[in-house]
C-alpha positions as a Markdown table, in Angstrom:
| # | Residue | x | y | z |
|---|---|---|---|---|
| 1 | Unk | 90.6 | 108.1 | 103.3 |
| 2 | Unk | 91.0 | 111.2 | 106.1 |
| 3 | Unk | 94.4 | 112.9 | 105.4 |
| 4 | Unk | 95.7 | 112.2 | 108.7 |
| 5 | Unk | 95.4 | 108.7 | 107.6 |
| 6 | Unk | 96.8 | 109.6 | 104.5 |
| 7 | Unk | 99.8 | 111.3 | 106.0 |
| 8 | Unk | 99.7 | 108.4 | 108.4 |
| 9 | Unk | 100.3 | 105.8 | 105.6 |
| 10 | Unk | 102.5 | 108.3 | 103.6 |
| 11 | Unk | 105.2 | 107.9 | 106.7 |
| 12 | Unk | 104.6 | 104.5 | 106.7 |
| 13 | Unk | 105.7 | 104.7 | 102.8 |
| 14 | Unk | 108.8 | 106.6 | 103.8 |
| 15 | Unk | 109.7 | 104.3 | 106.6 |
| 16 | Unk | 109.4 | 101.1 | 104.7 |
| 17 | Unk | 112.1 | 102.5 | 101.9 |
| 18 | Unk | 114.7 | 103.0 | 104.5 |
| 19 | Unk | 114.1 | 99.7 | 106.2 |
| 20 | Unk | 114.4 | 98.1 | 102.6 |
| 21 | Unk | 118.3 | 98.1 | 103.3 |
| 22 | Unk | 117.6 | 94.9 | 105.7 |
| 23 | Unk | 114.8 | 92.9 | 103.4 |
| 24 | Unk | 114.9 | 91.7 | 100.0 |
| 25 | Unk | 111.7 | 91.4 | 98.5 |
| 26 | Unk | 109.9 | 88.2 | 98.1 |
| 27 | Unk | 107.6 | 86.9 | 94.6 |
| 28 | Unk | 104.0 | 85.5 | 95.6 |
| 29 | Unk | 104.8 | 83.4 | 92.2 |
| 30 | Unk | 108.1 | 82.5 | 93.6 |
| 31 | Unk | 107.9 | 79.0 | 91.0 |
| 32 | Unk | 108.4 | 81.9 | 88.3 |
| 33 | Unk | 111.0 | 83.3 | 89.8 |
| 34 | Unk | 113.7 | 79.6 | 90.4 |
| 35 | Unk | 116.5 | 81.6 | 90.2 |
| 36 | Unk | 116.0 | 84.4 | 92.4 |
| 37 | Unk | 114.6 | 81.8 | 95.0 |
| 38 | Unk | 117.5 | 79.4 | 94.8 |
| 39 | Unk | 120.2 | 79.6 | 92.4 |
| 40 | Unk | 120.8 | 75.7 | 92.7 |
| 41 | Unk | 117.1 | 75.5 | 90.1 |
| 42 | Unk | 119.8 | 77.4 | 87.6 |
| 43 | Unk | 119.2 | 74.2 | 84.4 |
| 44 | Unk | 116.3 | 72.8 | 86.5 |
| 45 | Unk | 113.6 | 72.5 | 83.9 |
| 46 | Unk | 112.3 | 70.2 | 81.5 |
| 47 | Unk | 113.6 | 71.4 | 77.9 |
| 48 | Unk | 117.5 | 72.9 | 77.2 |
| 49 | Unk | 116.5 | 77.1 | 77.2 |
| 50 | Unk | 114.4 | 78.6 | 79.7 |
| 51 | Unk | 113.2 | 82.5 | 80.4 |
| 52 | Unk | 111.3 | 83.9 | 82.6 |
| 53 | Unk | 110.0 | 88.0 | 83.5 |
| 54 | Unk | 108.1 | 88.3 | 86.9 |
| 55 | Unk | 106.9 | 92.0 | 87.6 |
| 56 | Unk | 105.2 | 92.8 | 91.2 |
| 57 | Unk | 103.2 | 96.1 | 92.2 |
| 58 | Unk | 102.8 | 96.1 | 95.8 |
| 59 | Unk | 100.3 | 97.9 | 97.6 |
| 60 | Unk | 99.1 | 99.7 | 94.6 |
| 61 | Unk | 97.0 | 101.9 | 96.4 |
| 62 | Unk | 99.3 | 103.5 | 98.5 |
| 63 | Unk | 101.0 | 106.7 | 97.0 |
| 64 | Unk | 104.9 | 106.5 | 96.1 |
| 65 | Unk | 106.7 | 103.3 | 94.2 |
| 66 | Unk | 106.9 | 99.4 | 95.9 |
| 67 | Unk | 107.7 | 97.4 | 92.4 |
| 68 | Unk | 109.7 | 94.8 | 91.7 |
| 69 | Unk | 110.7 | 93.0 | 88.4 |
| 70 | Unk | 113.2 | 90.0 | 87.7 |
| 71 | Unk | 114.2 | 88.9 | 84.3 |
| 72 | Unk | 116.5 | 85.6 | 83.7 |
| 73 | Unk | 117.3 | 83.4 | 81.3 |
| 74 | Unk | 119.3 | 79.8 | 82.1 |
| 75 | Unk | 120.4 | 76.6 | 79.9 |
| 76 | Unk | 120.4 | 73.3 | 80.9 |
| 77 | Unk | 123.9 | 71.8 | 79.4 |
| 78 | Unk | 124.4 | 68.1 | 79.7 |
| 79 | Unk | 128.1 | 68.0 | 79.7 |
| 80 | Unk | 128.3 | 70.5 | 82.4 |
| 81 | Unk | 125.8 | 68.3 | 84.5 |
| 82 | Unk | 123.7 | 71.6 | 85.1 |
| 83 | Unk | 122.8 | 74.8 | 83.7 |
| 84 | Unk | 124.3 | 78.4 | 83.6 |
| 85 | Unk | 122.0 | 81.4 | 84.0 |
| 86 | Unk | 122.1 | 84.9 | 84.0 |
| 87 | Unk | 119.7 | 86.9 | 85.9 |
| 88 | Unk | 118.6 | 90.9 | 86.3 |
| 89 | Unk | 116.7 | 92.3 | 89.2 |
| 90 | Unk | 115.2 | 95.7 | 90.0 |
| 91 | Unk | 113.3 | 97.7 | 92.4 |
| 92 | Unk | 111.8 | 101.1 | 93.1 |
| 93 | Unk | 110.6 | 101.4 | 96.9 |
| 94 | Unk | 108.9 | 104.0 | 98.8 |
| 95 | Unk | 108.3 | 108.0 | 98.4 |
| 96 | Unk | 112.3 | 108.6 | 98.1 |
| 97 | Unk | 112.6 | 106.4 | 94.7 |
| 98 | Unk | 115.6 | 103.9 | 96.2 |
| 99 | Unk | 116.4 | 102.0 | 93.2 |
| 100 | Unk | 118.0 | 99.1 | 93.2 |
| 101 | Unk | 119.5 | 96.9 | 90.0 |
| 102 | Unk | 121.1 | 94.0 | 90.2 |
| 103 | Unk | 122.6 | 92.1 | 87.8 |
| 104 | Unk | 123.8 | 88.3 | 88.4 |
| 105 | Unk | 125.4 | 84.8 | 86.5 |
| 106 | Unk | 124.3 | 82.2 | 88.1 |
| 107 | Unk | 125.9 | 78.1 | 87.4 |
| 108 | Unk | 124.4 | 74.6 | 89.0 |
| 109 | Unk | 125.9 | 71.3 | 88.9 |
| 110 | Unk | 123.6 | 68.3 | 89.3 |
| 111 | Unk | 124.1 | 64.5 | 90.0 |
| 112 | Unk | 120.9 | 62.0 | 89.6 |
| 113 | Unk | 119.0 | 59.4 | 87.5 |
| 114 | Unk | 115.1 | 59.1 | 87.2 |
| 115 | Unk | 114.1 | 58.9 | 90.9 |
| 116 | Unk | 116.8 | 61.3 | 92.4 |
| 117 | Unk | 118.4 | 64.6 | 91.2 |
| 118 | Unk | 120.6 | 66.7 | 93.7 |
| 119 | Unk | 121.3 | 70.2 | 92.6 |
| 120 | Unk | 123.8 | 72.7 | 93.9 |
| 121 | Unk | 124.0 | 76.2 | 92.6 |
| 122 | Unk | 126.3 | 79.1 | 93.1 |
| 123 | Unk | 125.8 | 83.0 | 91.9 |
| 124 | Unk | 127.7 | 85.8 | 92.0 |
| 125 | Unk | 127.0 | 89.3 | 90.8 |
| 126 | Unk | 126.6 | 93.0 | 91.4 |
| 127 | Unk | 124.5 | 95.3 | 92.9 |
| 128 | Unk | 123.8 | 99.7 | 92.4 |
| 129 | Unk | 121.8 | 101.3 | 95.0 |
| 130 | Unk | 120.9 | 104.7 | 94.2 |
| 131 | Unk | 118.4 | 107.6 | 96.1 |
| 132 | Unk | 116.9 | 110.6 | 95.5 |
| 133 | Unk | 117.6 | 113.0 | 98.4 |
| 134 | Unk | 115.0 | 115.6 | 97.4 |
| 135 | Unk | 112.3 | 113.1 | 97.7 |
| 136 | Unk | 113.0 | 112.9 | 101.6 |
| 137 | Unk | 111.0 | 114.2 | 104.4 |
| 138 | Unk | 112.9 | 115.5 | 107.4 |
| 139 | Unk | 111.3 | 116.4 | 110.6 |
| 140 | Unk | 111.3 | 120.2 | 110.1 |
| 141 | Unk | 109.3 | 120.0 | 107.4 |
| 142 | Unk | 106.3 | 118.4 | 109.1 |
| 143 | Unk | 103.7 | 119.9 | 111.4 |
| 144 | Unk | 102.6 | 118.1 | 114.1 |
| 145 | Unk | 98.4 | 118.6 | 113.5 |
| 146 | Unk | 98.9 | 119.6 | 109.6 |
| 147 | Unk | 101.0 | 116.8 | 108.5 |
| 148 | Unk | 103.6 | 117.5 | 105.6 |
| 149 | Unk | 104.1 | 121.7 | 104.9 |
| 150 | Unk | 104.3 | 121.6 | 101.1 |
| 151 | Unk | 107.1 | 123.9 | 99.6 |
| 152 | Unk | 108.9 | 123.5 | 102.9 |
| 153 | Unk | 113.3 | 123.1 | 102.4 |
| 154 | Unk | 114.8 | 121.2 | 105.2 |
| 155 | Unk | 118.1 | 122.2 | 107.4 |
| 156 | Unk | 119.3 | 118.5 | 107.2 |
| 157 | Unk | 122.4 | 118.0 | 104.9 |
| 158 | Unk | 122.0 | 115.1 | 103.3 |
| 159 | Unk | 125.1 | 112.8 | 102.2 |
| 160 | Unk | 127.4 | 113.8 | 99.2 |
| 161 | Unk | 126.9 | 110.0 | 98.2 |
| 162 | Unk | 123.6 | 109.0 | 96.0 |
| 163 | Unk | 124.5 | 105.9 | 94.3 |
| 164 | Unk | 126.7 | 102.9 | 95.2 |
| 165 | Unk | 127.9 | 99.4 | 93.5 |
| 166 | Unk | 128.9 | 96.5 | 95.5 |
| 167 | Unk | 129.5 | 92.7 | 94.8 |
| 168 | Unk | 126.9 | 90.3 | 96.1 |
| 169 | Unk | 127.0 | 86.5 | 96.3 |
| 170 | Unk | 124.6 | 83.6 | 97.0 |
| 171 | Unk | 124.7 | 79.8 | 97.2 |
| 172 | Unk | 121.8 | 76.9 | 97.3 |
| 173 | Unk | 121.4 | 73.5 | 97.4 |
| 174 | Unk | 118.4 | 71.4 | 96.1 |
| 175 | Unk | 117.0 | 68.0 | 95.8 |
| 176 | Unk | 114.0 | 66.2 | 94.0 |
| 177 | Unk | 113.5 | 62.2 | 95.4 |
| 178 | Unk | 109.9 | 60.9 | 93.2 |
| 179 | Unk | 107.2 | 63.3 | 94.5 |
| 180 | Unk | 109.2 | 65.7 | 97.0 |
| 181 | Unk | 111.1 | 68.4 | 95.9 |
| 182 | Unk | 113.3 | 70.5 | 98.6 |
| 183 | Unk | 115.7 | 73.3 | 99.1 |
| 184 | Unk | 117.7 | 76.1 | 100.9 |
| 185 | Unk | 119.6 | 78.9 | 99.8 |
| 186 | Unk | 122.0 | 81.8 | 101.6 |
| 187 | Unk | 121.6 | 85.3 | 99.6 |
| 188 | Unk | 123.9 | 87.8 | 100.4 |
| 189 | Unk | 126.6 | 85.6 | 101.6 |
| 190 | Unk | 129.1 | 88.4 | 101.6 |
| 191 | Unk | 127.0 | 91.0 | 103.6 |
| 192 | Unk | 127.6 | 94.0 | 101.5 |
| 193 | Unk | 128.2 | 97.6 | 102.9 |
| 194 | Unk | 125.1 | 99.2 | 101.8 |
| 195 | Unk | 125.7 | 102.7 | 103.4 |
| 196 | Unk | 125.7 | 105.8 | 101.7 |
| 197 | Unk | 126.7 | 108.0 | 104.7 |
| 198 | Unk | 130.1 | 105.9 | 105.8 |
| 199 | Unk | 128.5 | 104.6 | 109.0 |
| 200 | Unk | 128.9 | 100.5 | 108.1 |
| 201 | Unk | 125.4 | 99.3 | 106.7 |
| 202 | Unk | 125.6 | 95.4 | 106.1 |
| 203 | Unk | 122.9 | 93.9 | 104.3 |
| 204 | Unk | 122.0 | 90.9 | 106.3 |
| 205 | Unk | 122.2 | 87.3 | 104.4 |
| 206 | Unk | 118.4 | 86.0 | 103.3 |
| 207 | Unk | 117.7 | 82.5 | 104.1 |
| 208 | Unk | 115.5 | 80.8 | 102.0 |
| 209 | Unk | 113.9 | 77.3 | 102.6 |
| 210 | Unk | 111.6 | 75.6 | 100.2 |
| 211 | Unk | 109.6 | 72.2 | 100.2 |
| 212 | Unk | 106.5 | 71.2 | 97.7 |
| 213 | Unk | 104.7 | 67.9 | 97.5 |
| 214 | Unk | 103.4 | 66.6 | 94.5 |
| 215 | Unk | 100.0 | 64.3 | 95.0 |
| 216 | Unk | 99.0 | 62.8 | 92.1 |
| 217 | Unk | 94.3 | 62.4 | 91.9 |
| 218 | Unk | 94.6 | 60.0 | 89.1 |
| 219 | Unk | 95.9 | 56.3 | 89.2 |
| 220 | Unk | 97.1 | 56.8 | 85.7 |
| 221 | Unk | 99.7 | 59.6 | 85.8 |
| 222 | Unk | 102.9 | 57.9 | 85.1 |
| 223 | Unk | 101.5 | 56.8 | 82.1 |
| 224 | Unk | 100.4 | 60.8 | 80.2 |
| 225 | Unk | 101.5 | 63.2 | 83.7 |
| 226 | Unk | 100.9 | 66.0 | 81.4 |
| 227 | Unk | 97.1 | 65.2 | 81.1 |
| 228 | Unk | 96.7 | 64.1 | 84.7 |
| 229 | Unk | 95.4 | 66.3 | 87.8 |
| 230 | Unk | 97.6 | 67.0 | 90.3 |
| 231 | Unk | 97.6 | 68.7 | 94.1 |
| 232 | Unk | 100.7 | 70.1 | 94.7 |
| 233 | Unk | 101.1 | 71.8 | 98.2 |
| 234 | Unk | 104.2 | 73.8 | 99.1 |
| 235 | Unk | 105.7 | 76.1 | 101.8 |
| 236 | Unk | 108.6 | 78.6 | 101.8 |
| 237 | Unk | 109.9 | 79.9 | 104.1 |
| 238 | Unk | 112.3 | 83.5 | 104.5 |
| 239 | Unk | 114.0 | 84.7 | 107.1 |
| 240 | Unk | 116.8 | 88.5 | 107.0 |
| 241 | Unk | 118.4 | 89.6 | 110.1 |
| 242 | Unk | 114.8 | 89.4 | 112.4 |
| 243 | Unk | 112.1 | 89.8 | 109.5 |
| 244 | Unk | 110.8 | 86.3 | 108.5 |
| 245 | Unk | 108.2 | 85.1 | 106.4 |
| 246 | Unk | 106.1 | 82.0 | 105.8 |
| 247 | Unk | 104.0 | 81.5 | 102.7 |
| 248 | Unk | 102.2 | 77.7 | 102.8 |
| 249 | Unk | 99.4 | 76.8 | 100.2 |
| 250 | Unk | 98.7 | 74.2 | 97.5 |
| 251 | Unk | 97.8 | 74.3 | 94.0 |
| 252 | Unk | 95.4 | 72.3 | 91.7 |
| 253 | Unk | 97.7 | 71.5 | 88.2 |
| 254 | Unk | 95.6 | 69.7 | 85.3 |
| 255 | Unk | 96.5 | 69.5 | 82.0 |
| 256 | Unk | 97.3 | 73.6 | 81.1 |
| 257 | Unk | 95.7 | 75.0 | 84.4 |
| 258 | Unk | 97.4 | 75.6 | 86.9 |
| 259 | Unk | 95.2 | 77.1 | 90.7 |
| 260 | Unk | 96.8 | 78.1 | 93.7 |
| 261 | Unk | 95.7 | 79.5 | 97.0 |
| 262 | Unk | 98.2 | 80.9 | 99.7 |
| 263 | Unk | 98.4 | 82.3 | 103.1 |
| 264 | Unk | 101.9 | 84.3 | 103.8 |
| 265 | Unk | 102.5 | 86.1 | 107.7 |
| 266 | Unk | 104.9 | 88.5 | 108.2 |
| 267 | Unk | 107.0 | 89.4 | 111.0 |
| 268 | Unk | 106.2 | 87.7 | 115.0 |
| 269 | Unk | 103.9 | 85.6 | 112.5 |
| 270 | Unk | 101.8 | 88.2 | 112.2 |
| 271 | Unk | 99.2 | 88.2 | 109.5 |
| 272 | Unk | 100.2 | 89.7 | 105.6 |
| 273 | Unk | 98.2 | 88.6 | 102.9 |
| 274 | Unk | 96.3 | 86.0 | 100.9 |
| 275 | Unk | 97.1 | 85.5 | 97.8 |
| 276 | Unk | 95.3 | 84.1 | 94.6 |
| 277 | Unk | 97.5 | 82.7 | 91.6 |
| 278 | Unk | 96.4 | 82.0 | 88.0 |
| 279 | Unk | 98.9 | 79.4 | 85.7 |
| 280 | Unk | 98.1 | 78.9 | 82.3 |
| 281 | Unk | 100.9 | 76.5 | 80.5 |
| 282 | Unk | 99.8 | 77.3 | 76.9 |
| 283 | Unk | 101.8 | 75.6 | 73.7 |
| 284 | Unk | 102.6 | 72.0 | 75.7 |
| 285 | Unk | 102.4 | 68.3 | 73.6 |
| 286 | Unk | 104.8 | 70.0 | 71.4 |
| 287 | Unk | 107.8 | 67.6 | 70.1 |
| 288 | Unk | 110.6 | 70.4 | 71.0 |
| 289 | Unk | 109.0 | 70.8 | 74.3 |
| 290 | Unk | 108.1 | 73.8 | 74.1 |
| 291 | Unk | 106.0 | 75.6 | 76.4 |
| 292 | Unk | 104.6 | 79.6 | 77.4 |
| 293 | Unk | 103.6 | 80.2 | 80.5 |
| 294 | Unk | 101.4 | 82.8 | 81.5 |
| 295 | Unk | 100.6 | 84.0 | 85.6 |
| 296 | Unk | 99.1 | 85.8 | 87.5 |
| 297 | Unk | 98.1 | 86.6 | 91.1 |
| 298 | Unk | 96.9 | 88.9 | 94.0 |
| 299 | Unk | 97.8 | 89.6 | 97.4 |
| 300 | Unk | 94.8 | 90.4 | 99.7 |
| 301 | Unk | 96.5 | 92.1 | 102.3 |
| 302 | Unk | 95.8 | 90.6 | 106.0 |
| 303 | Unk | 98.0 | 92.7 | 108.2 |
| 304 | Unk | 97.2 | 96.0 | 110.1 |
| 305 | Unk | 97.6 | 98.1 | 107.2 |
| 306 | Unk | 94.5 | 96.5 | 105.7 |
| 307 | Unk | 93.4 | 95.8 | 102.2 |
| 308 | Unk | 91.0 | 99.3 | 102.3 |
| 309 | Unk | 94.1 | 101.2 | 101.9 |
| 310 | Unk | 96.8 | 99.4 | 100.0 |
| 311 | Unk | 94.1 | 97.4 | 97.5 |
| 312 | Unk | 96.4 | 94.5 | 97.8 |
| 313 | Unk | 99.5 | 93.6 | 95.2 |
| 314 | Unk | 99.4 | 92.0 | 92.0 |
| 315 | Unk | 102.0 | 90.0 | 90.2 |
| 316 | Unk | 102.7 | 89.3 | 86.3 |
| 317 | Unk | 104.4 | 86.6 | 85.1 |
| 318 | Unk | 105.7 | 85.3 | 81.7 |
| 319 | Unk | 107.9 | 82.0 | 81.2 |
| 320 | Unk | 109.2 | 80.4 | 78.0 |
| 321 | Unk | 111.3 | 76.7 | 77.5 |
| 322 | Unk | 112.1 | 74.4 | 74.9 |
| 323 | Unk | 114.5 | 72.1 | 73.6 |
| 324 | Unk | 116.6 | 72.8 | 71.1 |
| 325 | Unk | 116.1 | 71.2 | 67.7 |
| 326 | Unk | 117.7 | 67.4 | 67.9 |
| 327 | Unk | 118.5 | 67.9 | 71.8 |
| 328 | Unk | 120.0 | 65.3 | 73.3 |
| 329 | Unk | 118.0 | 65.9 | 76.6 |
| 330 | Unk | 114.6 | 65.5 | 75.5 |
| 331 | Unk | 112.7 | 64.2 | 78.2 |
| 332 | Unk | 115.8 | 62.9 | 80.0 |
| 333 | Unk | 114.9 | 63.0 | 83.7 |
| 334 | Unk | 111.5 | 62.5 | 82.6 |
| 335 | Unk | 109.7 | 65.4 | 84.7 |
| 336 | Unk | 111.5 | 65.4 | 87.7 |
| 337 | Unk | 112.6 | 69.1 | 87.4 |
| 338 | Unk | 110.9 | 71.5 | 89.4 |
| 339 | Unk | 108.8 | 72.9 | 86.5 |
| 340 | Unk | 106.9 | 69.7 | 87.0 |
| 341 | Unk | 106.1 | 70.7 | 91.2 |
| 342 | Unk | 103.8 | 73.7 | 89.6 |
């Protein structure tokens, strides 16, 4: 890679850490992620505990920080008619280290019987957003042919403020009916004062929309739907202040396998990636329920920016469920949570 391009990309880096005050980032495996894509699939699982850790490392080949990582944990409680969850989100973006952790409770309430289930969730947390001001490149430390002078100080004054907490609140609404699953959430409801400076920064509310299909391949699925193969397509669909995004793809599910294959654009539609994802449900037949899953997938990126110079992004995933010894909800809704649409 020439170091113009280099520098070229390197700006690029820069850029994209101050823009991430109007985006949220978004999980290729975002079936590993239910609560961070909707907080109404808080209890929305087959078994009475659930956890799950996601971890993303975007453009990996790029230098400076785009990671991600979401950790929650939720309950399905009978006698609340829904689950309570509690969630933790953080991200490092871009060459000046913005850091952002999150930390979140989330509660659904659900009405239903086998065929139907309605789900609506609320969450409600807070947010610290922190930056290193020495990381930054100003203007007067770049040379127009060279590129970055190393050792170079800047002139600017930077703001006295490097770290804020605000409160941050999001609602969703989802329904299963037999083989179609579907949802929307609002992140962000509150548009929080990001700003570090004073000048009014509101994040922008994220809008999420999601829809999967489950086609069964075999005649005999109601009768063992663990053991029987599956093609499940989906879409989702994001949209914050002008930046959307539309990810649409299906996946093959039989017995512990789980194979998907996704095309995502970016903003004006434009081209971003497409992605690759692994599932492997390990530990299932058990009595309690129980079940470990294991993911993993890669972005191929599509856009202008190329796959050459970011080599793509790759996501990690770990979930766990069960029921609790002598649960009253085992197999209650028998598998119409979402667990069941991937």
């Amino acid at each position: 890679m020439s170091g113009r391009l280099k520098y070229t990309i390197a700006l690029f880096m820069f850029a994209t850490s101050l823009q991430a005050i109007a985006q949220d980032h978004i999980y290729s495996q975002f079936f590993n992620a239910p609560i961070y894509l909707n907080p109404s699939l808080t209890g929305q699982f087959e078994g009475d505990i659930r956890m799950n850790v996601i971890y993303r490392n975007q453009w990996s080949g790029l230098s400076g920080d785009l990671s991600y990582i979401t950790a929650s944990a939720d309950l399905n409680i009978s006698k609340f008619a829904g689950g309570v969850g509690l969630m933790f989100n953080r991200s490092s973006e871009g060459t000046a280290f913005l850091v952002k952790n999150n930390a979140a409770a989330t509660y659904a309430y659900s009405v239903g019987g086998d065929d139907f289930v309605a789900s609506f969730g609320i969450q409600a947390g807070f947010t610290n957003r922190q930056i290193d001001w020495s990381k930054l490149v100003f203007s007067d430390q770049i040379d127009m042919r060279l590129g970055y002078i190393p050792g170079s100080v800047s002139s600017a004054q930077p703001p006295d403020v490097d770290s804020k907490i605000f409160f941050d609140a999001a609602a969703g609404t989802n329904i299963v009916f037999r083989n179609l699953m579907a949802g929307v959430a609002v992140h962000h409801i509150n548009k929080p004062d990001e700003s570090f400076s004073g000048t009014v920064a509101k994040l922008p509310m994220r809008i999420t929309a999601n829809a999967s299909f489950r086609i069964p391949l075999s005649y005999g699925y109601y009768s063992n739907q663990d053991e029987s193969p599956f093609l499940i397509p989906s879409v989702v669909y994001y949209k914050q202040a002008s930046s959307t995004s539309l990810s649409a793809g299906a996946q093959f599910k039989f017995k512990g396998l789980n194979a998907g294959l996704w095309y995502r654009t970016g903003n004006q539609n434009g081209p971003d990636a497409i992605v690759v994802s692994l599932i492997f449900d390990l530990l299932k037949g058990n009595r309690n329920g129980e079940k470990l899953r294991l993911g993993i997938s890669h972005d191929a990126t599509t856009s202008k920016i190329n796959y050459t110079n970011t080599s793509g992004t790759t996501e990690g995933s770990i979930g766990y469920e069960k029921y609790f010894p002598n649960s009253s909800g085992y197999n209650k809704f028998n598998g119409l949570r979402c667990y069941d649409f991937y």
